[in-house]
C-alpha positions in Angstrom: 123.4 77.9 107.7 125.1 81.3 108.8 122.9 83.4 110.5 122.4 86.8 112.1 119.2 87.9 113.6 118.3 91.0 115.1 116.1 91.8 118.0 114.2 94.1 120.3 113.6 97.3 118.2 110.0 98.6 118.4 107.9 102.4 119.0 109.6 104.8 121.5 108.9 108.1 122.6 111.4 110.5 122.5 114.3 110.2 125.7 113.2 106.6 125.7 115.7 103.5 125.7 115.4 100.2 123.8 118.4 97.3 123.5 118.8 95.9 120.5 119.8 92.0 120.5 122.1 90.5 117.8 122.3 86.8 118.3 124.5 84.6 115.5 123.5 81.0 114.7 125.9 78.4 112.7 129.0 80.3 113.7 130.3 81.3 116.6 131.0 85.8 116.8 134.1 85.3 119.2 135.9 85.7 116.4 134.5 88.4 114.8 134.2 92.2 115.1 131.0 93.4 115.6 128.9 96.5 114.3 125.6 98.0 114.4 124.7 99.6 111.4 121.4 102.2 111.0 119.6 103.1 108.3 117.3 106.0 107.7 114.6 106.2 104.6 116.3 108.2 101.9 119.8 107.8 103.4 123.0 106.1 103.4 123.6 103.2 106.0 125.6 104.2 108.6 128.1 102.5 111.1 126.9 103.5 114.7 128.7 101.5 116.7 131.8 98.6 116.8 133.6 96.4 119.1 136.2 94.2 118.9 136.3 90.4 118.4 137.8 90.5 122.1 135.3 93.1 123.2 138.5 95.3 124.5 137.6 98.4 122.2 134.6 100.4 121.5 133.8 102.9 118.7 131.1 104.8 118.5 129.4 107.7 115.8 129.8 110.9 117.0 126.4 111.3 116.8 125.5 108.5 119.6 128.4 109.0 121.5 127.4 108.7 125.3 123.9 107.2 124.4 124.5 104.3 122.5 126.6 101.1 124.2 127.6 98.5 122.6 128.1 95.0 124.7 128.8 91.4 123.8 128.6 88.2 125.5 130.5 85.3 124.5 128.3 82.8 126.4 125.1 83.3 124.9 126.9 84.2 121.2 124.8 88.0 121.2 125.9 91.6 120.7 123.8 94.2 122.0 123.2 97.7 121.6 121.9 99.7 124.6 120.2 103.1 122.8 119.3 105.6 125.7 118.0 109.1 125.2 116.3 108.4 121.8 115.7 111.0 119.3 113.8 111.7 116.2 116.8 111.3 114.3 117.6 107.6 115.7 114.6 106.2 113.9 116.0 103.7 111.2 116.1 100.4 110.3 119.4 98.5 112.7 121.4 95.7 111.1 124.4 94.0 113.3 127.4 92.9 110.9 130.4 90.1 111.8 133.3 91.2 110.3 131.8 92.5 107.8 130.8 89.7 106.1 127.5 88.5 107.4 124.7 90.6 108.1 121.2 90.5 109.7 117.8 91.2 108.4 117.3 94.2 110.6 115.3 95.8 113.2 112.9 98.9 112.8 113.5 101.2 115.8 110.9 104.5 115.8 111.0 107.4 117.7 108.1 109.2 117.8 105.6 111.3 120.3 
């Protein structure tokens, strides 16, 4: 069975970091490109970050630029996604996508004081 699962979201304060982990099960992601997506309560779902199947090239959302990174290691078949600086507007629900086919179940991230 073709899996995605997320990990690692949780309560943080405001500034706070958290890494979101992404880890694939029946299928191998070296051969996908992979994204994070967010999504807020009463909003769309969004595309925050991307990288490539050869994890060459990054993209990111304007509004995460320089506190989001997105990562991938081949070995242990996981995508992360490094969120420093956390705001009030970052809280959502976080769902990792391979080529955008298969997606997770998703991970609540909070921000609040």
């Amino acid at each position: 069975q073709l899996q995605l699962a997320e990990s690692g979201g949780g309560l943080v304060q405001p500034g706070g970091s958290l890494r979101l982990s992404c880890v694939a099960s029946g299928f191998t992601l070296d051969y996908f490109a992979i994204a994070w997506f967010r999504q807020a309560p009463g909003k769309e779902r969004e595309e925050v970050s991307c990288i490539s199947a050869d994890g060459g090239s990054t993209t990111s959302a304007d509004s995460v630029k320089g506190r989001f990174t997105i990562s991938r290691d081949s070995a242990e078949n996981r995508v992360y996604l490094l969120m420093n600086g956390l705001t009030f507007e970052d809280t959502a629900v976080y769902y990792c996508n391979a080529g955008g086919i298969h997606w997770g179940q998703g991970t609540q991230v909070t921000v609040s004081s």
